[in-house]
Backbone bond lengths (Angstrom), bond angles and torsions (degrees), N, CA, C in turn:
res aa  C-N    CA-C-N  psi(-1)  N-CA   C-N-CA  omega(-1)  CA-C   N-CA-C  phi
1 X - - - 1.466 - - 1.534 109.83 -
2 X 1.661 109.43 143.69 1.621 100.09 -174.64 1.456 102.54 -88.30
3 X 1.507 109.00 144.53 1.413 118.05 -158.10 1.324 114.99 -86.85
4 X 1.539 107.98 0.11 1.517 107.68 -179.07 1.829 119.76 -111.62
5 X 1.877 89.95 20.72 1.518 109.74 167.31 1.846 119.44 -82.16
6 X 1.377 74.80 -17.03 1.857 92.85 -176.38 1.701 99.98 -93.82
7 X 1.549 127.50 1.31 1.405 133.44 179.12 1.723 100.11 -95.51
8 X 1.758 91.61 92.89 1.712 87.53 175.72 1.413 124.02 -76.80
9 X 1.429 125.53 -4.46 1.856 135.17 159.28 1.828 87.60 -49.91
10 X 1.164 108.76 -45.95 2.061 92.28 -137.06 1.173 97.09 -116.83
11 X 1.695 135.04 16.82 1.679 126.98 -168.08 1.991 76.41 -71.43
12 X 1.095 110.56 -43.90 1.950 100.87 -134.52 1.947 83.45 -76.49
13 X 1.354 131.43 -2.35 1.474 127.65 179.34 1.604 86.39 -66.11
14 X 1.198 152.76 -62.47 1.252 153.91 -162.05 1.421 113.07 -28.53
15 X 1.893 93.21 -61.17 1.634 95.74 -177.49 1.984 110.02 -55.68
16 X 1.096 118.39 -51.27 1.284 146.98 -170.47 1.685 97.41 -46.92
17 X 1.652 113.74 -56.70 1.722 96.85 162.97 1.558 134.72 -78.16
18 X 0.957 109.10 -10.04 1.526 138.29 145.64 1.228 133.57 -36.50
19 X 1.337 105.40 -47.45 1.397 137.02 169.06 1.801 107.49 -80.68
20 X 1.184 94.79 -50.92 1.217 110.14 -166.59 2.229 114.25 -71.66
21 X 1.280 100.13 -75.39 1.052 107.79 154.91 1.821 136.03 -98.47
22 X 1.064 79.48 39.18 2.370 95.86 178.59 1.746 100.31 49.75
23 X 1.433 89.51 151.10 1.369 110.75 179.32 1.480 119.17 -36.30
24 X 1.193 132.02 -61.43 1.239 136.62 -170.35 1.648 112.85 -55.30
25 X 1.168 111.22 -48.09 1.279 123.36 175.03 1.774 118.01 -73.41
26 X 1.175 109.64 -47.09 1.396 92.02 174.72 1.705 116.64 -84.67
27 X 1.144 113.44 -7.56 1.750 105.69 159.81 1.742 115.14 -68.39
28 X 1.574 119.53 -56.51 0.994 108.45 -179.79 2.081 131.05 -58.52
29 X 1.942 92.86 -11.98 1.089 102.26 177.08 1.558 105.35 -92.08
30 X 1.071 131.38 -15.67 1.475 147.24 122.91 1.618 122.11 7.51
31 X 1.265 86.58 -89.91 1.023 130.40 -173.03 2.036 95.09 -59.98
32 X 1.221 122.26 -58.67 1.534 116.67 -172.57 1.471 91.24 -76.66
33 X 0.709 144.82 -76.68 1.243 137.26 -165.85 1.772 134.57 -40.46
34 X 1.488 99.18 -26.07 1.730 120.65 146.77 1.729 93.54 -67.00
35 X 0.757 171.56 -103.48 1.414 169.03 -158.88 1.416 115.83 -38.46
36 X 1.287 105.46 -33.09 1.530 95.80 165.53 1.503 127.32 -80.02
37 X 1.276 113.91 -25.91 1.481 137.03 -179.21 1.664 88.77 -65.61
38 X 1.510 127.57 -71.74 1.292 107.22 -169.42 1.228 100.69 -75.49
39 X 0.982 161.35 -23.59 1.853 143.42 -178.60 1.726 92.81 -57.09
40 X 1.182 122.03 -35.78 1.671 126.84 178.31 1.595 103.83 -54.65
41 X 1.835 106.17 -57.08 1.466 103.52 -158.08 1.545 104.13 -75.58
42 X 1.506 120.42 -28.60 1.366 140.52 -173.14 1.973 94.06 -45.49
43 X 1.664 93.76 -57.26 1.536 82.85 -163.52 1.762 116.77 -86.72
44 X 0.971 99.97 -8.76 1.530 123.60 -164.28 2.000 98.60 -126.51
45 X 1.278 127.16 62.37 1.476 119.60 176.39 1.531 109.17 -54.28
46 X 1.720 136.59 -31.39 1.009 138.91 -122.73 1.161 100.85 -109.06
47 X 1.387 90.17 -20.14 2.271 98.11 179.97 1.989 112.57 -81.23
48 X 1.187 87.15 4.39 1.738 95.51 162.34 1.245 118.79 -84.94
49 X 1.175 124.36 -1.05 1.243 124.72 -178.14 1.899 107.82 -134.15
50 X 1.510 107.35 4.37 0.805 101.59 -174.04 1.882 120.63 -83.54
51 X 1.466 114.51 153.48 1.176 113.51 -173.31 1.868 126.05 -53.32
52 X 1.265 111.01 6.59 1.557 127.78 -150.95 1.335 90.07 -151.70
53 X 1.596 127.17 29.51 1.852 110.02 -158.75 2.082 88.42 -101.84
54 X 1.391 131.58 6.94 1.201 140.40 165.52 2.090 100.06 -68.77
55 X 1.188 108.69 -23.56 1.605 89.84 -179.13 1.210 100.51 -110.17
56 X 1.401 124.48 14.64 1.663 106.45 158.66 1.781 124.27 -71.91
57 X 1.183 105.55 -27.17 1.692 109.55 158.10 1.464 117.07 -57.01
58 X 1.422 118.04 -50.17 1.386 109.32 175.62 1.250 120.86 -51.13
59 X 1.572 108.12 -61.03 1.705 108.62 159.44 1.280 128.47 -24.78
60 X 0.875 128.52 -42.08 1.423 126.79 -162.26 1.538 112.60 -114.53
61 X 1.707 98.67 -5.66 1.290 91.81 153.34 1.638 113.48 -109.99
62 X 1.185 127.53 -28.12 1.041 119.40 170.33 2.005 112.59 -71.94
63 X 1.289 126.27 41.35 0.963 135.75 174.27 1.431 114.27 -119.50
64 X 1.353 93.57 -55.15 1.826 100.05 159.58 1.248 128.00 -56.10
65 X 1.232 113.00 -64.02 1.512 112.68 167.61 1.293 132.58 1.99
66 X 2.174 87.29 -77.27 1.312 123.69 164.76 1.337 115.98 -27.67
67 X 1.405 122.64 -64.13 1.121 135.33 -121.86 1.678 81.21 -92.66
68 X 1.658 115.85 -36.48 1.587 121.47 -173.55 1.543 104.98 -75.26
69 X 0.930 126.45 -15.83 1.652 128.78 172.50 1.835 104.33 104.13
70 X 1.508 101.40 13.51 1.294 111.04 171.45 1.169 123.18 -57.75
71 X 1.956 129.42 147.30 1.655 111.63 177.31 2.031 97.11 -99.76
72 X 1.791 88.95 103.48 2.055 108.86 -164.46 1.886 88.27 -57.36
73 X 1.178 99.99 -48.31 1.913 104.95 -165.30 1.066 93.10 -48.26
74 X 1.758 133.96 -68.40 1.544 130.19 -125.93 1.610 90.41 -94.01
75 X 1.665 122.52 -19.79 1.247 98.25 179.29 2.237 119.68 -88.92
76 X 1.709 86.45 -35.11 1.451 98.90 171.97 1.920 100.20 -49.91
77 X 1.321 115.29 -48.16 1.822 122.90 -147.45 1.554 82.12 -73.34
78 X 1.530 133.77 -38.17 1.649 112.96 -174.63 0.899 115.52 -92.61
79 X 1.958 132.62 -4.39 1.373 103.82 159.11 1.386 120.87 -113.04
80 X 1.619 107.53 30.56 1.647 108.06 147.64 1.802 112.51 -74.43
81 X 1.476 87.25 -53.23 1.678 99.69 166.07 1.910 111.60 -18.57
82 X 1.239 107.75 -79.19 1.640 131.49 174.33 1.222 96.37 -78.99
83 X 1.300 134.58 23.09 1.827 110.89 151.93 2.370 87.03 -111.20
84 X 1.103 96.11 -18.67 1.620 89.85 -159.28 1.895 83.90 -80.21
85 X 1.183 118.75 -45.89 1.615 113.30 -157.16 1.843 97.78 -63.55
86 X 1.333 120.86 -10.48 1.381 128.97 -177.11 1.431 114.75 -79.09
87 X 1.444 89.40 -53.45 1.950 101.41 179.68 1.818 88.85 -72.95
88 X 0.753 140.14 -34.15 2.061 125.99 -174.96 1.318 90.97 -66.16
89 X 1.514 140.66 -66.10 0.832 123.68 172.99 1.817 137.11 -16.11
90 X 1.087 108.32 -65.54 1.339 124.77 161.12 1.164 127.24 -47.07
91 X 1.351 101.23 -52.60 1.394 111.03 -175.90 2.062 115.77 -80.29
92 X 1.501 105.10 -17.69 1.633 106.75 158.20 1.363 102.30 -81.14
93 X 1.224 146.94 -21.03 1.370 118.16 -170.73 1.496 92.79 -82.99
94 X 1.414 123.41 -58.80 1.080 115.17 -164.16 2.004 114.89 -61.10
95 X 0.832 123.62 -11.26 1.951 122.13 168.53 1.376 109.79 -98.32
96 X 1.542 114.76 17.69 1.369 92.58 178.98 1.233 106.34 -125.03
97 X 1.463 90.81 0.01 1.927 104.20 168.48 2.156 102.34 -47.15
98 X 0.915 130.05 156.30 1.445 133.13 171.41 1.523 102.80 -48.57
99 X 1.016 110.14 130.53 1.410 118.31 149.68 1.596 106.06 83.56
100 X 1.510 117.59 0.06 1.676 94.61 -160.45 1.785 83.84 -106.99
101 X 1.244 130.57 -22.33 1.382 109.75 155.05 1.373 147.44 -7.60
102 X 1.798 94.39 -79.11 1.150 110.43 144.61 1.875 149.19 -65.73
103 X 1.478 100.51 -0.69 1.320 125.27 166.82 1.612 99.32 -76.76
104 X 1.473 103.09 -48.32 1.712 102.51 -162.04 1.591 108.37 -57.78
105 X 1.881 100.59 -51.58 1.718 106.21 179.54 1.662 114.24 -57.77
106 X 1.074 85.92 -32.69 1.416 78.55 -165.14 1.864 129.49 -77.20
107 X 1.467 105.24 -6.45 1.245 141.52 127.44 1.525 160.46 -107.66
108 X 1.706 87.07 35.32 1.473 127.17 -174.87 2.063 98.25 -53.99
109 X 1.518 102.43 -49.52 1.522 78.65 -168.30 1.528 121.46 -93.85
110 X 1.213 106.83 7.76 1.702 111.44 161.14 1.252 115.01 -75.05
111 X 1.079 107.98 -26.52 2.236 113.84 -162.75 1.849 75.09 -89.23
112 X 1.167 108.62 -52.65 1.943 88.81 -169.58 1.336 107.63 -70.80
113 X 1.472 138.11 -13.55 1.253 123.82 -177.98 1.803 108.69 -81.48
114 X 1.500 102.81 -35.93 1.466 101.05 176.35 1.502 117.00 -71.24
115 X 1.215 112.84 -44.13 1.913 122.20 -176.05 1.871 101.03 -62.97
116 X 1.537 122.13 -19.45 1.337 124.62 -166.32 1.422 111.47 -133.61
117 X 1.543 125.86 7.97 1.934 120.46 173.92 1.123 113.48 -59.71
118 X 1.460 101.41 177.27 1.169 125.38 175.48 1.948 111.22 -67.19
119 X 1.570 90.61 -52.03 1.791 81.82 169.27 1.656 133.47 -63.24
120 X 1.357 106.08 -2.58 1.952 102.00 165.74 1.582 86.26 -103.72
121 X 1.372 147.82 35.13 1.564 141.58 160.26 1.567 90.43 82.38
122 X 0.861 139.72 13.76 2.027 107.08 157.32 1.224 125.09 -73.21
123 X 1.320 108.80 -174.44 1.537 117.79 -177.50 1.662 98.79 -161.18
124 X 1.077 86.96 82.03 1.840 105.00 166.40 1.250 133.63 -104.05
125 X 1.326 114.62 147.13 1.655 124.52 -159.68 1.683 104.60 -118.21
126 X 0.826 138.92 91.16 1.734 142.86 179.41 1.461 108.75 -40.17
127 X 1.075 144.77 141.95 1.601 142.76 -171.44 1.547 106.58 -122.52
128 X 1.504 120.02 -44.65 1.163 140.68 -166.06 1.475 125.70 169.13
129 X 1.485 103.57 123.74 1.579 121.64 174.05 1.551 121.53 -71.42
130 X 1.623 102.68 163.14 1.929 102.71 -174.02 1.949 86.64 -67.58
131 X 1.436 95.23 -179.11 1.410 139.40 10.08 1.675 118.19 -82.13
132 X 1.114 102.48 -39.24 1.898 109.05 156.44 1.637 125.27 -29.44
133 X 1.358 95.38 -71.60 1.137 94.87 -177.14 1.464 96.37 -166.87
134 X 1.926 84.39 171.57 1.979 95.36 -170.74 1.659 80.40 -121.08
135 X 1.229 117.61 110.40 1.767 124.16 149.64 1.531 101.76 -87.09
136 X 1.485 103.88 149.52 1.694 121.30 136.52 1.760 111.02 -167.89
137 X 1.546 100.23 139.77 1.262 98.79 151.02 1.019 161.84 -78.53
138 X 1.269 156.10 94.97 1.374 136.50 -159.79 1.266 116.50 -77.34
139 X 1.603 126.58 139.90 1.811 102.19 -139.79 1.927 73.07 -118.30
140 X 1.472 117.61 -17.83 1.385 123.70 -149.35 1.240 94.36 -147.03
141 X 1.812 132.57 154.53 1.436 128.34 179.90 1.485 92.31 -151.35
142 X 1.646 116.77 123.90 1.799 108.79 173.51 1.528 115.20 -45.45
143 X 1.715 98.19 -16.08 1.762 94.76 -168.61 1.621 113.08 -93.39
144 X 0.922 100.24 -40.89 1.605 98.82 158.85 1.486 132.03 -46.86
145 X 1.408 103.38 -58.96 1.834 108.38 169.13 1.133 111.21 -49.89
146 X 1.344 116.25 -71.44 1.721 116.09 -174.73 1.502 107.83 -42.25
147 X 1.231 119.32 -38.42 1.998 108.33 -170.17 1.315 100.84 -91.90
148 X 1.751 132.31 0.18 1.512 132.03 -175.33 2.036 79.96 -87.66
149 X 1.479 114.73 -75.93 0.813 96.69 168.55 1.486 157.34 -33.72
150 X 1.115 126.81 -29.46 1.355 142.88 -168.71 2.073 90.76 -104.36
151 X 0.805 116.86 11.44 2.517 114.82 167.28 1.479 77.33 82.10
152 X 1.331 154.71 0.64 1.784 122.11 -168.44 1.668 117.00 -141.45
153 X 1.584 93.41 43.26 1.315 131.43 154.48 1.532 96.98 -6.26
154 X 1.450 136.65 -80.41 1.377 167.52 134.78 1.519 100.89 18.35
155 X 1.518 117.25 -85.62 1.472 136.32 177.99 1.257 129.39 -40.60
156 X 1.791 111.77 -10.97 1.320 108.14 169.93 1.944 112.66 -103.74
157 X 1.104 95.22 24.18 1.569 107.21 -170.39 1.504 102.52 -71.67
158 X 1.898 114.36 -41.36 1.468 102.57 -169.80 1.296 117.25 -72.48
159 X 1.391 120.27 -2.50 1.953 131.41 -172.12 2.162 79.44 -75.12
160 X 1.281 98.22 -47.97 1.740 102.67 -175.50 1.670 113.21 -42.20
161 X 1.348 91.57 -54.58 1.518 108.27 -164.88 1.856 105.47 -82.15
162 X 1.236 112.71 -17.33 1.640 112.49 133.93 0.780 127.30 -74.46
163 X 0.860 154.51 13.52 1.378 145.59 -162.41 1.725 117.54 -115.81
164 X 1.586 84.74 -42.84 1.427 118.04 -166.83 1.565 108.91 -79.73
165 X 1.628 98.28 -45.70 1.755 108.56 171.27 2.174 123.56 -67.58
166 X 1.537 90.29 -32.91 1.540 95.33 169.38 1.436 124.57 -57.29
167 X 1.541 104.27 -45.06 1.477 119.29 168.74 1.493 126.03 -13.39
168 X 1.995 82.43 -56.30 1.580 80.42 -157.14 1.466 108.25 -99.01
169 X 1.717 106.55 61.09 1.734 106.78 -165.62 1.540 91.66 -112.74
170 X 1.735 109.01 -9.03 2.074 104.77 -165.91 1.231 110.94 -58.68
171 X 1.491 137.20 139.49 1.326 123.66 144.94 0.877 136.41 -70.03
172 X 1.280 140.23 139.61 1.500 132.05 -154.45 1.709 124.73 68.16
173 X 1.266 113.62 -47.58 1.582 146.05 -148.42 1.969 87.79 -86.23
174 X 1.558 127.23 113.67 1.037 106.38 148.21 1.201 124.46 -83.31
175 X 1.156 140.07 -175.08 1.178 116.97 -169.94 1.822 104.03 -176.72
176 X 1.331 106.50 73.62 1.444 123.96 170.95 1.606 144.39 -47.20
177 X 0.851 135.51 140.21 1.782 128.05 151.57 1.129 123.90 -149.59
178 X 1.862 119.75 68.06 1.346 112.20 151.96 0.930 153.25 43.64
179 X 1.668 100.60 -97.05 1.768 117.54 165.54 1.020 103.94 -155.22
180 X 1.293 116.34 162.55 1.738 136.02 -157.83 2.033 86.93 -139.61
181 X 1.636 79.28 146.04 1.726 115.71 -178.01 2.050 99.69 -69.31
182 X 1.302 99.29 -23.04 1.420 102.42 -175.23 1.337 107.78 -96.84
183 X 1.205 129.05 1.45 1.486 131.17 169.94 1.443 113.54 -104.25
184 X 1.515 113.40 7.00 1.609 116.38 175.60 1.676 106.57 93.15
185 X 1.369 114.88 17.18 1.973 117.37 178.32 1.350 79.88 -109.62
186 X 1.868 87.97 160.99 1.479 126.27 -178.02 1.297 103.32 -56.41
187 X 1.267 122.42 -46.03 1.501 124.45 -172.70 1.720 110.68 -149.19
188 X 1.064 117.28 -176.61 1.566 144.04 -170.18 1.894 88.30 -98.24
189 X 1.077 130.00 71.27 1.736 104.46 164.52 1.195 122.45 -93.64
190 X 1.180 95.89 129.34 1.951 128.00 -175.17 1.395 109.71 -87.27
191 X 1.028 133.05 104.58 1.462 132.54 156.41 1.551 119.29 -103.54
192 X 1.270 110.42 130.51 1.586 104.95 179.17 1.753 99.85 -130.37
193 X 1.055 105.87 132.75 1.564 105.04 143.76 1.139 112.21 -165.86
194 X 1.986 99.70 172.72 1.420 129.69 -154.93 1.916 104.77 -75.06
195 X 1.272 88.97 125.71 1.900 98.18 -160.07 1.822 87.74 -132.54
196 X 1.568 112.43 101.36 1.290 112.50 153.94 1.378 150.42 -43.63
197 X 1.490 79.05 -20.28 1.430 106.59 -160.38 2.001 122.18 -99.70
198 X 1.621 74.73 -14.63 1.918 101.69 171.29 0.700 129.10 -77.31
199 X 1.754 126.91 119.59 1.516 109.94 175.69 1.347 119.11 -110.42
């Protein structure tokens, strides 16, 4: 079985090359790219457990791609794009229920300390607390290292380009990022604040 059917971020990328480059072709590119992922885990077992082990699919698909003369960024970068505008979705219905808005701010910097510690591998710097505002930087990302490490630096950009699109699903909650460690900035800066006026 190809092992990157069990990768629930990237099953629905399938349809998308499918779409993109027709059935035949994006199964067999499918198909290598499940093979490249384990030739990854084959030599490297340890990155299965690693804190960043979500961009070993990208890798190995943005390797193939490559290798077909495919553009890996612009197709991986639009369906983080359309995986992030999915999770906003979700994530506005659910804060716009009464009251959980203000549930969210008002425990804005626990949900960012857990979604961003040191124990999933970050390395974050605090800028400023509510009631104003919630800053932090992320100076380091498990997902970045692992794909700097692994040659495909590049391939962890669409987790970015989710990341960036989910954001803007808060109600009330703006909810920013600047610049990202994967675009060549010092850090990832996050700014959020409480906006009445947002829907």
């Amino acid at each position: 079985m190809n092992p990157l059917n069990r990768q629930w971020f990237y099953r629905g990328f399938r349809k998308r090359l499918a779409a993109s480059l027709g059935k035949a072709a994006a199964d067999k590119l499918w198909k290598e790219a499940g093979k490249e992922y384990s030739r990854i885990l084959a030599f490297q077992p340890e990155l299965k457990r690693h804190k960043g082990a979500m961009t070993l699919p990208a890798v190995a698909l943005y390797r193939v791609l490559t290798a077909r003369g495919d553009d890996a960024e612009g197709l991986l970068n639009s369906y983080g794009e359309v995986m992030g505008r999915r999770l906003a979705q979700i994530i506005h219905a659910l804060t716009s229920l009464p009251g959980v808005d203000r549930l969210v701010w008002r425990h804005v910097g626990g949900v960012m300390e857990k979604a961003s510690s040191e124990k999933l591998g970050y390395k974050r710097e605090l800028v400023s607390e509510p009631p104003d505002m919630y800053g932090v930087d992320i100076l380091s990302c498990p997902y970045h290292e692992l794909a700097k490490q692994l040659g495909g630096e590049k391939a962890v950009l669409c987790i970015c380009h989710m990341d960036k699109a989910y954001s803007q699903g808060f109600w009330h909650i703006r909810y920013d990022r600047y610049s990202a460690v994967s675009e060549g900035a010092r850090a990832c800066a996050y700014r959020l604040r409480f906006d009445p006026e947002k829907e």
